[in-house]
PyMOL commands that place a pseudoatom at each C-alpha (Angstrom):
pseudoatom trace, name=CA, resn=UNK, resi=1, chain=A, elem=C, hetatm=0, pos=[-66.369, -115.123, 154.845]
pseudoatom trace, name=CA, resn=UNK, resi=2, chain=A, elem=C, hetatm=0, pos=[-63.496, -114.280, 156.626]
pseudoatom trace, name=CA, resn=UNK, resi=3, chain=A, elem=C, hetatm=0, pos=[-60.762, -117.002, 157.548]
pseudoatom trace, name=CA, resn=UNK, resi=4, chain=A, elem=C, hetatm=0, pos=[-60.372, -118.640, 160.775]
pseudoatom trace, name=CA, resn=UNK, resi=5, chain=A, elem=C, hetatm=0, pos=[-57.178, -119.635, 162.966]
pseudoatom trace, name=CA, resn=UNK, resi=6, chain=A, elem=C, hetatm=0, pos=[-58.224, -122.974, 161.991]
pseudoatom trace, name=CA, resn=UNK, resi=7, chain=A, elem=C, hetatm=0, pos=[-58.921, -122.262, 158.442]
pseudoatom trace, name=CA, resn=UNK, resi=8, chain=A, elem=C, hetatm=0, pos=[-56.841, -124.788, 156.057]
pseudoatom trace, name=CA, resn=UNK, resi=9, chain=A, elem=C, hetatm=0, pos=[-55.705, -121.925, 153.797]
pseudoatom trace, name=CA, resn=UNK, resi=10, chain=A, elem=C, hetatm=0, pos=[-53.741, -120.532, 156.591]
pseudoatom trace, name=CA, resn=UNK, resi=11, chain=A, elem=C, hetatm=0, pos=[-51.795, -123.262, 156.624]
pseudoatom trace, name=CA, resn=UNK, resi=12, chain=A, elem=C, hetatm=0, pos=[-48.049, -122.331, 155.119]
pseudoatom trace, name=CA, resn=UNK, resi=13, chain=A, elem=C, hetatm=0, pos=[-48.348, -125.494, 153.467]
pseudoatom trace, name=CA, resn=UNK, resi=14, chain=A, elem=C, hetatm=0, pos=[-51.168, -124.001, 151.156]
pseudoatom trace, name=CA, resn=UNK, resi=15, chain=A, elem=C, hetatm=0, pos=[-48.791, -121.156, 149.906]
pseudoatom trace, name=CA, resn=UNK, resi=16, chain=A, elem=C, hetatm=0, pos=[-47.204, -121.043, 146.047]
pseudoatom trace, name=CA, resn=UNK, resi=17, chain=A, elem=C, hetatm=0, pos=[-43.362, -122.159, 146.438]
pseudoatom trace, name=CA, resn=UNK, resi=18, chain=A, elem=C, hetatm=0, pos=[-40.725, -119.613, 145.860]
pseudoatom trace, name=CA, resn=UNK, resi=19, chain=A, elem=C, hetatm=0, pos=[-38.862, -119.785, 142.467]
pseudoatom trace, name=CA, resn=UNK, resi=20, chain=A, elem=C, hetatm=0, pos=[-37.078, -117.550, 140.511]
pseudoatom trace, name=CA, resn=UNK, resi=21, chain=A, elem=C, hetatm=0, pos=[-38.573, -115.982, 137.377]
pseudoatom trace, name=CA, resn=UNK, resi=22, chain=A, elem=C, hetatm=0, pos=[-37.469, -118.000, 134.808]
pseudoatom trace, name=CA, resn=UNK, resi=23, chain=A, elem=C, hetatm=0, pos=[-37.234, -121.382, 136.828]
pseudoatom trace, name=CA, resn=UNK, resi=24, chain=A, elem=C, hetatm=0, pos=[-38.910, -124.449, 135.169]
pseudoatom trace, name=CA, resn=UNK, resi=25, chain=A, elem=C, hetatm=0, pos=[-40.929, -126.666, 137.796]
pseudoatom trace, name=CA, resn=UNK, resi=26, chain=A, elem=C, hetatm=0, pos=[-42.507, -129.501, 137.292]
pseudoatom trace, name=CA, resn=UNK, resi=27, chain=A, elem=C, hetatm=0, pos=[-46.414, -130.115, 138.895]
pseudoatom trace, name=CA, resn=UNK, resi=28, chain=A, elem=C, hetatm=0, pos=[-46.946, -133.481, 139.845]
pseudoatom trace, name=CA, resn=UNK, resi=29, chain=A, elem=C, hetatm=0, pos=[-49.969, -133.952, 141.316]
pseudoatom trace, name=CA, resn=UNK, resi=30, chain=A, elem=C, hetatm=0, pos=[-52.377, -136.524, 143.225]
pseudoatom trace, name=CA, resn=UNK, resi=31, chain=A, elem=C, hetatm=0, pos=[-53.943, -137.231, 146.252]
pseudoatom trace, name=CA, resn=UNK, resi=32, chain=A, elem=C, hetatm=0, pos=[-50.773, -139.357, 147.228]
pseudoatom trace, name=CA, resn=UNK, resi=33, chain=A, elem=C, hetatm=0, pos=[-53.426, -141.870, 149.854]
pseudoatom trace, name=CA, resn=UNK, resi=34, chain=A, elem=C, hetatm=0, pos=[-50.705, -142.608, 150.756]
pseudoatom trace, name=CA, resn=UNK, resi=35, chain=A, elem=C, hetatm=0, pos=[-47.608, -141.285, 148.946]
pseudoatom trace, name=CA, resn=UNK, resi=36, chain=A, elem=C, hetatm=0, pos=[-45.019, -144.516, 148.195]
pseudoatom trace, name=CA, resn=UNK, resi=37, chain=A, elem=C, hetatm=0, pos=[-42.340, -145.236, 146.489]
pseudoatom trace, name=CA, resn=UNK, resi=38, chain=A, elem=C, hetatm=0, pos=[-43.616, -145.349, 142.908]
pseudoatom trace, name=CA, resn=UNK, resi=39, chain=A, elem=C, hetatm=0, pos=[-44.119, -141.753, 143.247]
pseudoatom trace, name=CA, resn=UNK, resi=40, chain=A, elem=C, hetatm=0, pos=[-40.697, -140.948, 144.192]
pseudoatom trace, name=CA, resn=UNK, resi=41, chain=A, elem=C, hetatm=0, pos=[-39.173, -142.666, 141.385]
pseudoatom trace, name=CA, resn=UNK, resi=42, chain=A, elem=C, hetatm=0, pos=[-42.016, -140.737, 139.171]
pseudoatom trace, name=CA, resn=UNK, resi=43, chain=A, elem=C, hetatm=0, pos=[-40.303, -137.813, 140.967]
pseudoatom trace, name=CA, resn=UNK, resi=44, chain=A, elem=C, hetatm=0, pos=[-36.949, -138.699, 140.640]
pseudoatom trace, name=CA, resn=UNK, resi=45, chain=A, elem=C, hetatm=0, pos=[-37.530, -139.618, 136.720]
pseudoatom trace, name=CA, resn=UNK, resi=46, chain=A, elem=C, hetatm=0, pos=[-38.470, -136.049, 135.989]
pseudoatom trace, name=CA, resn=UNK, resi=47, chain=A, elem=C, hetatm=0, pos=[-36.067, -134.236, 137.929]
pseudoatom trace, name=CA, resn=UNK, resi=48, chain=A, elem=C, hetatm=0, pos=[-33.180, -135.895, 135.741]
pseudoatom trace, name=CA, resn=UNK, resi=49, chain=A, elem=C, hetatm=0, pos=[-34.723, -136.254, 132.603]
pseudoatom trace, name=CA, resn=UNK, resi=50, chain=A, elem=C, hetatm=0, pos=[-36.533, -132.704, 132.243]
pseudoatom trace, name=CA, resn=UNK, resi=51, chain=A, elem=C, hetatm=0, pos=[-34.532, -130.246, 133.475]
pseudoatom trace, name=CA, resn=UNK, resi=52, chain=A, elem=C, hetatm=0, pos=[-36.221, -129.026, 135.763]
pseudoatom trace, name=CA, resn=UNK, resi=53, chain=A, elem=C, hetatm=0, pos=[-35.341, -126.288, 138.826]
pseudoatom trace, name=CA, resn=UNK, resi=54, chain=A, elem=C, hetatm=0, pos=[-37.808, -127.416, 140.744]
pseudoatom trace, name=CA, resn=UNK, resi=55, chain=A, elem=C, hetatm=0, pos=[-40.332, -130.357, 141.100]
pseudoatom trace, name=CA, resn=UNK, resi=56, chain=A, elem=C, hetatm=0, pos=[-43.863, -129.184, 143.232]
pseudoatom trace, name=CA, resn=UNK, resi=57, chain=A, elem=C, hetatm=0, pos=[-46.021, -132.260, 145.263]
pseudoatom trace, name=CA, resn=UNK, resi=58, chain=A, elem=C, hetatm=0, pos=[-49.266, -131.036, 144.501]
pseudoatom trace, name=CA, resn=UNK, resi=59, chain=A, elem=C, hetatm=0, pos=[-51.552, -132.746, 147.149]
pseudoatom trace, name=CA, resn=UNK, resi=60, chain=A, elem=C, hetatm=0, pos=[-54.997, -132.652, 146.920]
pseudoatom trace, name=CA, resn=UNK, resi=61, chain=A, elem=C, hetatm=0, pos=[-57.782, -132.087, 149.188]
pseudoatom trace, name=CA, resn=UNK, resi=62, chain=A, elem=C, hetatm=0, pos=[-59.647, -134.419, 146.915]
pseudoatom trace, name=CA, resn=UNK, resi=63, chain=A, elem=C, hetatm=0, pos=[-59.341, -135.906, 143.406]
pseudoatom trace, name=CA, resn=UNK, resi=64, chain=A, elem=C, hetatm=0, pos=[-62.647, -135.439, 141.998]
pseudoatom trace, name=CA, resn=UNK, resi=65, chain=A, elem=C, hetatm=0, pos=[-62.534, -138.834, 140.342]
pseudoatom trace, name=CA, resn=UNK, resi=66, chain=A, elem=C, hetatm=0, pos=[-62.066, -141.273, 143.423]
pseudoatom trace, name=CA, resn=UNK, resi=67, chain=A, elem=C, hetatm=0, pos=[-64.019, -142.049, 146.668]
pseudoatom trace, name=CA, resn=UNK, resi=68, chain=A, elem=C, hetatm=0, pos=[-62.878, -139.835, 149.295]
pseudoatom trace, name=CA, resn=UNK, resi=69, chain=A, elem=C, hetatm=0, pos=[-64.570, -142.595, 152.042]
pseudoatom trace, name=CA, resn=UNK, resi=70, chain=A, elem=C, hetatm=0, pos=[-60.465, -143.775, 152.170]
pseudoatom trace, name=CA, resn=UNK, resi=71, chain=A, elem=C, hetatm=0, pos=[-59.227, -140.391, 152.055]
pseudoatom trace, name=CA, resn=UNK, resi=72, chain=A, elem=C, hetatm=0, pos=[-56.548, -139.377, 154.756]
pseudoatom trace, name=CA, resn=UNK, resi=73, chain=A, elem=C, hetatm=0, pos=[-56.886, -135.820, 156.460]
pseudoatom trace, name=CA, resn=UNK, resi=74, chain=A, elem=C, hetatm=0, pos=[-55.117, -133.716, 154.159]
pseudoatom trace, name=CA, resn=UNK, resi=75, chain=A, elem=C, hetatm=0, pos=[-52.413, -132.806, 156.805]
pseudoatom trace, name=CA, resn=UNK, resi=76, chain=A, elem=C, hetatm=0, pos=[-51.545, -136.192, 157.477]
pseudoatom trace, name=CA, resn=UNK, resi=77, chain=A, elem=C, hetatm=0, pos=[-51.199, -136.532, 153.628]
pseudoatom trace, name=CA, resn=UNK, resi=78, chain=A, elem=C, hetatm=0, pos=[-48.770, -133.451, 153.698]
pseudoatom trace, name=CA, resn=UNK, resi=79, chain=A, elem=C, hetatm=0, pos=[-46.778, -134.763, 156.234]
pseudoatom trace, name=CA, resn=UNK, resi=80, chain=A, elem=C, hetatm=0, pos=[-46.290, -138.222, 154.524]
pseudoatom trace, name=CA, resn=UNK, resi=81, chain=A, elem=C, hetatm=0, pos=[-45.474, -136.499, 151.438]
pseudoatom trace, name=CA, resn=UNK, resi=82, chain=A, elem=C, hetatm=0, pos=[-42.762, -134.369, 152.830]
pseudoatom trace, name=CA, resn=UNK, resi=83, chain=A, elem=C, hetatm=0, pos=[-40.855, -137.343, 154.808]
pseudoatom trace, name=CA, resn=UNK, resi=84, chain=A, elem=C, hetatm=0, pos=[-41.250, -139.041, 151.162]
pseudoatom trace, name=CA, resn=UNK, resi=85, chain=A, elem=C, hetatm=0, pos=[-39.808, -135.642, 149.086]
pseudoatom trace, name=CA, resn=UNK, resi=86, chain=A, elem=C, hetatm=0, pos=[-36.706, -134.755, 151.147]
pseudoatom trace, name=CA, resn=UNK, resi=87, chain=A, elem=C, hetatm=0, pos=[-34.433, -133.562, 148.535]
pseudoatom trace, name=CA, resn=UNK, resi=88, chain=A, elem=C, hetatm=0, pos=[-33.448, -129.588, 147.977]
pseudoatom trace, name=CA, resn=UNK, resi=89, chain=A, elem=C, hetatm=0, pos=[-35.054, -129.017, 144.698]
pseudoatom trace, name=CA, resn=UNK, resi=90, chain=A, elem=C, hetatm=0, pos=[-39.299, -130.427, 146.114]
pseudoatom trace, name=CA, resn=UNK, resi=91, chain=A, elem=C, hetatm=0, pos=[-41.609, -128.633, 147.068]
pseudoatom trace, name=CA, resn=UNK, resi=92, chain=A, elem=C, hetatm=0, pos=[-44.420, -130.477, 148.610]
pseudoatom trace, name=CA, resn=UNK, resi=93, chain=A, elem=C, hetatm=0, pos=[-47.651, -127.461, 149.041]
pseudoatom trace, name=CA, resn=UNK, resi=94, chain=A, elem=C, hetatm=0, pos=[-51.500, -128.147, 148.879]
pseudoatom trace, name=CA, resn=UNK, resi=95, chain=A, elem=C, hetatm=0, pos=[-52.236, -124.830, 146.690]
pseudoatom trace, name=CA, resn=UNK, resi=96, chain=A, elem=C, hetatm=0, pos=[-55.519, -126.395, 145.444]
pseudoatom trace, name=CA, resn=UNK, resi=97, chain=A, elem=C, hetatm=0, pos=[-56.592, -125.295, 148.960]
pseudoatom trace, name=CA, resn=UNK, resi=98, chain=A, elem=C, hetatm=0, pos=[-55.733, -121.444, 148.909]
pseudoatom trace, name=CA, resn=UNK, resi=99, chain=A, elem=C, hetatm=0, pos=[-56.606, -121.308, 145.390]
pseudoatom trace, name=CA, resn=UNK, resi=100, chain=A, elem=C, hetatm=0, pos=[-59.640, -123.015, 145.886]
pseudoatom trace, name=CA, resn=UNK, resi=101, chain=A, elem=C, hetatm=0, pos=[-59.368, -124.998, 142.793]
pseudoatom trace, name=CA, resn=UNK, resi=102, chain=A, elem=C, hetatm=0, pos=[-60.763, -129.084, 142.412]
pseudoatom trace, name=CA, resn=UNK, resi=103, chain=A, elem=C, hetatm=0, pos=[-59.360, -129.777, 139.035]
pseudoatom trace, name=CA, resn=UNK, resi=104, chain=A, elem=C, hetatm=0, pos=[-55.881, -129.975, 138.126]
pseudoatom trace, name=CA, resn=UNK, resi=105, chain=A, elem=C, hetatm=0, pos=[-57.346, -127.509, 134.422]
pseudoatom trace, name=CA, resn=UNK, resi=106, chain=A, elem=C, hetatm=0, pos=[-58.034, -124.624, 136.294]
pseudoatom trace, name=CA, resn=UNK, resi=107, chain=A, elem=C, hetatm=0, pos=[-55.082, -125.169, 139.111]
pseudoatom trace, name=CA, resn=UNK, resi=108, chain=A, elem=C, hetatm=0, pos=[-52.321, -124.778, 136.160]
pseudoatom trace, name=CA, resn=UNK, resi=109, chain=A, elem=C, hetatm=0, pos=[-54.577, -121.785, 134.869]
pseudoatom trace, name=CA, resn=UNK, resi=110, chain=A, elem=C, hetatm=0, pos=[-54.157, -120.053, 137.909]
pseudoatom trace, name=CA, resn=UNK, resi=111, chain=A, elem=C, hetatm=0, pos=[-50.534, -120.693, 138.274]
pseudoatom trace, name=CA, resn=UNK, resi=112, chain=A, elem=C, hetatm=0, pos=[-49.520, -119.271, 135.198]
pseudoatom trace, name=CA, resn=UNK, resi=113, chain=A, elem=C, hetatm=0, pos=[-51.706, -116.152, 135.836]
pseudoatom trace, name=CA, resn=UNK, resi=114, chain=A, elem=C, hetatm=0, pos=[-50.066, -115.809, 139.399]
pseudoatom trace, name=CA, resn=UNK, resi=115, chain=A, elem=C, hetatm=0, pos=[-46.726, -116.981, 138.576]
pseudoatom trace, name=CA, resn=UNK, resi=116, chain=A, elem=C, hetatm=0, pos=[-46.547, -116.080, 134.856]
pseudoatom trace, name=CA, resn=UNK, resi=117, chain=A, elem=C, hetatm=0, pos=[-42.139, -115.612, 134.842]
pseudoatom trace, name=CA, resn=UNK, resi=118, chain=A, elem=C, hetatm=0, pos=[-42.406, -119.484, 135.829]
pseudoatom trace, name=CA, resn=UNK, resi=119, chain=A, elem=C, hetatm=0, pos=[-42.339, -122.394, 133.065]
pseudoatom trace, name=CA, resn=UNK, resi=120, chain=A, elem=C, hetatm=0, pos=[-44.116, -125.304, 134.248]
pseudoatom trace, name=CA, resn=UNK, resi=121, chain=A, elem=C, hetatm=0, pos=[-44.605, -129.204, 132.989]
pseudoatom trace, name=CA, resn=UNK, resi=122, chain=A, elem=C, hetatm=0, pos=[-47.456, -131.232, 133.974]
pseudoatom trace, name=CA, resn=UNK, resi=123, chain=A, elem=C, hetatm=0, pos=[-46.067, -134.302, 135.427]
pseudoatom trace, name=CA, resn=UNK, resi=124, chain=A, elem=C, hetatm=0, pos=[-47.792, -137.908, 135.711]
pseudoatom trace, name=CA, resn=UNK, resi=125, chain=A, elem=C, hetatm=0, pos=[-47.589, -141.208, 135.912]
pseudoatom trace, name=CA, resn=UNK, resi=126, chain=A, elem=C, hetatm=0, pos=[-48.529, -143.918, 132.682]
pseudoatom trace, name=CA, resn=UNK, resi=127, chain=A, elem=C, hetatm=0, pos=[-51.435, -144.794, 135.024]
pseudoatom trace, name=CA, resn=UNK, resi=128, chain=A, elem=C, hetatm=0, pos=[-52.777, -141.701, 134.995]
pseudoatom trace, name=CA, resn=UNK, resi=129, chain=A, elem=C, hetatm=0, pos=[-52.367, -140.439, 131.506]
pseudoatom trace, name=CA, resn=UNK, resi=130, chain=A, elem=C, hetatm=0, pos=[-54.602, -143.754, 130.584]
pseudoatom trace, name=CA, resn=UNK, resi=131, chain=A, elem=C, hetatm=0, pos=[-57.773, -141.904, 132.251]
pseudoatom trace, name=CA, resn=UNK, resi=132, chain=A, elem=C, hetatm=0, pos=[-56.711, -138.848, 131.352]
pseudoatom trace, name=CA, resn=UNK, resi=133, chain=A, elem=C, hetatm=0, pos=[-59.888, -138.107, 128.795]
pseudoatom trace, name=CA, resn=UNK, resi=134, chain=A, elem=C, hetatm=0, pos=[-61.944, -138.490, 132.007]
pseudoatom trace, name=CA, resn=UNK, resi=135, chain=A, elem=C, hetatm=0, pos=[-60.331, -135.206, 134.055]
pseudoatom trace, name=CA, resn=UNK, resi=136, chain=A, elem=C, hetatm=0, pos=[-62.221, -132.228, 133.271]
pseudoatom trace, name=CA, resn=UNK, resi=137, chain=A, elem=C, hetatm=0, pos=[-61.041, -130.224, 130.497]
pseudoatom trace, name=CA, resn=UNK, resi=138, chain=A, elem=C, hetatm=0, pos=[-58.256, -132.359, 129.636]
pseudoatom trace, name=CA, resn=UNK, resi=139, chain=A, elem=C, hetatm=0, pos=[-57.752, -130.870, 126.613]
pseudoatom trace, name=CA, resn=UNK, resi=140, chain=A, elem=C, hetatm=0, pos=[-57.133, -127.229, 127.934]
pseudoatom trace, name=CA, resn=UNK, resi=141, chain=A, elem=C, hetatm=0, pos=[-54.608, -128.547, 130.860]
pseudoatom trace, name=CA, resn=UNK, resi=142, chain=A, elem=C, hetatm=0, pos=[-52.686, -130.076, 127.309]
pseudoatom trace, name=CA, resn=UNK, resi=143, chain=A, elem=C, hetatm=0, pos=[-52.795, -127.268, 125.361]
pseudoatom trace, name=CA, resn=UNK, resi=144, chain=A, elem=C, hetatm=0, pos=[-51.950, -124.464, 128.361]
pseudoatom trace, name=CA, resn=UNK, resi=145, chain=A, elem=C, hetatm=0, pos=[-48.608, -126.678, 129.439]
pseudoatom trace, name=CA, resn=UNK, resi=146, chain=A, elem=C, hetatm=0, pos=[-45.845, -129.222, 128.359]
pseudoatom trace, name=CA, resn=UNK, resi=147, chain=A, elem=C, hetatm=0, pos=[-46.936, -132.298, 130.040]
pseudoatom trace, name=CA, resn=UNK, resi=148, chain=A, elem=C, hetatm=0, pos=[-44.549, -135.101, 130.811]
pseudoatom trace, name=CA, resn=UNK, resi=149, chain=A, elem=C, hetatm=0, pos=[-45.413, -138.841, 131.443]
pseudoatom trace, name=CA, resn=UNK, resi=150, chain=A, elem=C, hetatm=0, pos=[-43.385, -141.500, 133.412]
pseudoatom trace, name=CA, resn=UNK, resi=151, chain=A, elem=C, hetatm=0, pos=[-44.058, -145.201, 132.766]
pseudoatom trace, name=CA, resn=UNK, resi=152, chain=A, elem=C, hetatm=0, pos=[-45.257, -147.337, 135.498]
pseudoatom trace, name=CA, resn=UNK, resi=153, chain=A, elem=C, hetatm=0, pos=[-46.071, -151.254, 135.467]
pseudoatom trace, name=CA, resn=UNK, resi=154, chain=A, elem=C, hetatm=0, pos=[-48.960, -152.225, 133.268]
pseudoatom trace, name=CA, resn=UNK, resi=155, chain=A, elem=C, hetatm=0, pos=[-49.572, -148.890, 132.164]
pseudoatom trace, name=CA, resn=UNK, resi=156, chain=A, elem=C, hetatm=0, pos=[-47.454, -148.386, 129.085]
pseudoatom trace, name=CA, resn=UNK, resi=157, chain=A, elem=C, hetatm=0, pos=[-49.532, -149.831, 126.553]
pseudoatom trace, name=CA, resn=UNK, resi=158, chain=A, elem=C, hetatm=0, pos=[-52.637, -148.270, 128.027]
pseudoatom trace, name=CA, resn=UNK, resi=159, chain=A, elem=C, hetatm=0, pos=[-51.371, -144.837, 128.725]
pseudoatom trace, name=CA, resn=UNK, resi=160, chain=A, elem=C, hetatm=0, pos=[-49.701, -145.001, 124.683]
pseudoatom trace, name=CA, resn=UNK, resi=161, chain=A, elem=C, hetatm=0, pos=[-53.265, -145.647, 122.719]
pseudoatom trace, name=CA, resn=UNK, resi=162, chain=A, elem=C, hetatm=0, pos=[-55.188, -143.912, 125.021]
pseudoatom trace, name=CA, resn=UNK, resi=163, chain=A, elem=C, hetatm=0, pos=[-57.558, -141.128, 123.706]
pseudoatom trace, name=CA, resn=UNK, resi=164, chain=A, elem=C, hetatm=0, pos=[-55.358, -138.149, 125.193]
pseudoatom trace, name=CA, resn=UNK, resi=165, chain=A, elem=C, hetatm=0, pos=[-52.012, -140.193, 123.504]
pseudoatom trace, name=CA, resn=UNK, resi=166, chain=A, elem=C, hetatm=0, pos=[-54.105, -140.308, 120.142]
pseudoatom trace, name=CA, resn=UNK, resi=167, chain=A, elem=C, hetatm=0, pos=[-55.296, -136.958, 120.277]
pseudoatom trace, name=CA, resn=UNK, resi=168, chain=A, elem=C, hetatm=0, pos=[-52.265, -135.366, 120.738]
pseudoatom trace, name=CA, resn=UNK, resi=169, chain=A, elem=C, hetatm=0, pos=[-49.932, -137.865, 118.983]
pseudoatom trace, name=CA, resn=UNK, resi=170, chain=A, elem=C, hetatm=0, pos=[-48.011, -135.199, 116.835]
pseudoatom trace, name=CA, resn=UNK, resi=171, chain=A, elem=C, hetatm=0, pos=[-47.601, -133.346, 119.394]
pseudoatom trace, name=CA, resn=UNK, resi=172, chain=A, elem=C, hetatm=0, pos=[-45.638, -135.872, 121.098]
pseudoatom trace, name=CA, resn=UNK, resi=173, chain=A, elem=C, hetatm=0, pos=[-41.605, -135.273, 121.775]
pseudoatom trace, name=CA, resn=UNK, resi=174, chain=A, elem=C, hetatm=0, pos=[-38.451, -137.970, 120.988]
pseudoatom trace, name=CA, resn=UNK, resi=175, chain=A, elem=C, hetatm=0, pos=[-37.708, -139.105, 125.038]
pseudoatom trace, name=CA, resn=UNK, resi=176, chain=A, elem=C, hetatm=0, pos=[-34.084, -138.361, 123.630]
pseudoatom trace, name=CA, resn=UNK, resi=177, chain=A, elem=C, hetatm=0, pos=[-35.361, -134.728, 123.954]
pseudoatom trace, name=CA, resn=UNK, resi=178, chain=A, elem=C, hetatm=0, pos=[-37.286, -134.761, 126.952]
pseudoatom trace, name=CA, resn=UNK, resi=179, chain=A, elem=C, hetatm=0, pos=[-35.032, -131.751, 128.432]
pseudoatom trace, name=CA, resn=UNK, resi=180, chain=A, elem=C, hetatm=0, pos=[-36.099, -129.570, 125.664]
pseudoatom trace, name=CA, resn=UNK, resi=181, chain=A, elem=C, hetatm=0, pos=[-39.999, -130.203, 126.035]
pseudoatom trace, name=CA, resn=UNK, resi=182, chain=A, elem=C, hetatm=0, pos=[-40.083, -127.796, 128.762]
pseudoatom trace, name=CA, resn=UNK, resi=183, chain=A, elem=C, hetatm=0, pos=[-38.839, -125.126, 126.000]
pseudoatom trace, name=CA, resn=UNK, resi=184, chain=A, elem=C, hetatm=0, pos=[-42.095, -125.980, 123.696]
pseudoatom trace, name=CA, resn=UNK, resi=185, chain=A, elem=C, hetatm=0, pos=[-45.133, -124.420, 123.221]
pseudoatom trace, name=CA, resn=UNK, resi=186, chain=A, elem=C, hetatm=0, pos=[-48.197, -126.480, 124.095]
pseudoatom trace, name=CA, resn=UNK, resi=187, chain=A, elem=C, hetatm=0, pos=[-49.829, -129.203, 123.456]
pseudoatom trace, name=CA, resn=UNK, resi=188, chain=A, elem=C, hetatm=0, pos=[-46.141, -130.804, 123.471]
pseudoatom trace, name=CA, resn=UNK, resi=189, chain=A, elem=C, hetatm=0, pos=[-45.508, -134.337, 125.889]
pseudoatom trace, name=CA, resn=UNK, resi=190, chain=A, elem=C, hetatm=0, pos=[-43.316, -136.750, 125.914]
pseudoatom trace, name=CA, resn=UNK, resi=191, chain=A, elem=C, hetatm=0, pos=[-43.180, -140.201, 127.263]
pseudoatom trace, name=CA, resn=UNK, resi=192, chain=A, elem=C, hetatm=0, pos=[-40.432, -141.552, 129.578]
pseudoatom trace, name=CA, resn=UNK, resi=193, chain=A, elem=C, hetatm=0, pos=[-39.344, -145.235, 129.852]
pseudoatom trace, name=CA, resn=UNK, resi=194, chain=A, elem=C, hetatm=0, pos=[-37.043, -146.556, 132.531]
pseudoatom trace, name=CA, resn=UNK, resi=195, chain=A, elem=C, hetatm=0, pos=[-36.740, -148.462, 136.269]
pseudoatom trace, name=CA, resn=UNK, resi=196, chain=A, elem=C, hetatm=0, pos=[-40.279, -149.148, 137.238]
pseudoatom trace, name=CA, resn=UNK, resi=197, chain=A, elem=C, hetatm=0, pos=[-42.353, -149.271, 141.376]
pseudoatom trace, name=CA, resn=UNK, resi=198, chain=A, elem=C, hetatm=0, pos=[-45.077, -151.424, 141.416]
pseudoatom trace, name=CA, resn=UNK, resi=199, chain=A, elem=C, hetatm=0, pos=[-46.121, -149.926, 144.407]
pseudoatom trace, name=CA, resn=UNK, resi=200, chain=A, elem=C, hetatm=0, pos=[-49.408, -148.764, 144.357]
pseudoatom trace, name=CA, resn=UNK, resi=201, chain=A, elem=C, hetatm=0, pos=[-52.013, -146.565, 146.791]
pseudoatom trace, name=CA, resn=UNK, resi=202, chain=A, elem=C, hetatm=0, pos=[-54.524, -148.682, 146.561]
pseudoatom trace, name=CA, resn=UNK, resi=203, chain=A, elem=C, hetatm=0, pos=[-53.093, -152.169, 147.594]
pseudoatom trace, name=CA, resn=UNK, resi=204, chain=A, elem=C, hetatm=0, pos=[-51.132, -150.222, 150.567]
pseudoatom trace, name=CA, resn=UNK, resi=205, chain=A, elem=C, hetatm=0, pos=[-54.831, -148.797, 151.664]
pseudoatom trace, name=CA, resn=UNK, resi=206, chain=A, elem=C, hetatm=0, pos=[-56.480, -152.518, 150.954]
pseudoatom trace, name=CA, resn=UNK, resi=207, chain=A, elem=C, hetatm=0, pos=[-53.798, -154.086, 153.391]
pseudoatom trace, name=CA, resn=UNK, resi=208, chain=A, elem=C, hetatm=0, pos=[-54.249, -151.631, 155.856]
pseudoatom trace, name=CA, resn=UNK, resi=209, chain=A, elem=C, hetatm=0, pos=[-57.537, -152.309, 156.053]
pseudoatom trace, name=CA, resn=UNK, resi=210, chain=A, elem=C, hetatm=0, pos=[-56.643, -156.178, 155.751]
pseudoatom trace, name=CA, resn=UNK, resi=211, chain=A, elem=C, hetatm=0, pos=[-54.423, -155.975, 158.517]
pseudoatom trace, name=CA, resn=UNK, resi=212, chain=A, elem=C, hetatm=0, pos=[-56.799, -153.893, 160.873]
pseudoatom trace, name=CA, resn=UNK, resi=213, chain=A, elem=C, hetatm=0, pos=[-59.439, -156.535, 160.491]
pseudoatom trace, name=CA, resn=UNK, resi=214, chain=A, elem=C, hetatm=0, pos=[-57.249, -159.826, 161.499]
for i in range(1, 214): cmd.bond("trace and resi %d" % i, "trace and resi %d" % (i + 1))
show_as sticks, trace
zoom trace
């Protein structure tokens, strides 16, 4: 079916970034309901520690995984994101859209296939890499990419003996070398330490909803 005027995927915000062929760029990805602080420093983290050209908000129609009954219109997500990610080398896009992709497998699939003179790392928080044997075809997205995983609070433990740390624990790279795990061929990760956000998306939704009520 032809797209509308009103079709999401005409949105610019849907589009692939532009980055020069040989650029490294980090994916970090999430629904971001809504984006915080946390996030940024995830950001931050992986922009100095990785060495990366670019860093790319991937925001989600919909995580596959969570309730979407809380789930902010995906513009309003975009524009929260992008007053959040103001620095030169972030990108904040909703590809999933255009590409028409729900899971984050077959998203980094399709970027290397369109964009295949880019390097990319997976980026995520500790959080998330504790789940991570849940997402769909886990496996593939760590065997197609570096991946890259920033500690948050009362996730480290968690995120370290979970079944995707265990799985892949040989494959796992010194933090001192985090810049080089970019230059590896997957499965290769590595897990960053340092200053942690407790902030969270789903205590800033619950007092939202507390403070809508009183």
């Amino acid at each position: 079916m032809r797209a509308t005027a009103t079709d999401p995927r005409d949105d610019p915000r849907t589009a692939i970034p532009h980055a020069e062929p040989g650029n490294v760029i980090g994916l970090f990805g999430g629904s971001f309901n809504p984006p915080h602080s946390g996030h940024r420093l995830v950001a931050d983290v992986a922009l100095s520690r990785l060495g990366l050209d670019q860093l790319w908000w991937l925001v989600t129609p919909g995580n596959p995984l969570k309730d979407h009954a809380q789930l902010a219109p995906l513009g309003v997500r975009l524009d929260a994101v992008a007053a959040l990610a103001r620095h030169p080398r972030m990108r904040v896009t909703a590809l999933e859209t255009r590409l028409g992709t729900s899971y984050s497998a077959r998203t980094v699939d399709l970027l290397r296939q369109k964009r295949p003179r880019l390097r990319f790392v997976w980026i995520m928080g500790a959080d998330n890499l504790a789940g991570f044997h849940r997402w769909q075809d886990w496996r593939g997205l760590m065997e197609s990419v570096p991946v890259a995983v920033i500690d948050r609070p009362g996730a480290t433990l968690s995120a370290l003996w979970s079944p995707a740390a265990q799985t892949f624990s040989r494959r796992r790279i010194d933090e001192q070398d985090a810049g080089l795990v970019a230059r590896e061929r997957a499965p290769a990760w590595t897990f960053l330490h340092g200053p942690r956000d407790p902030s969270s998306s789903t205590r800033i939704r619950a007092g939202q909803a507390g403070a809508r009520m009183s």
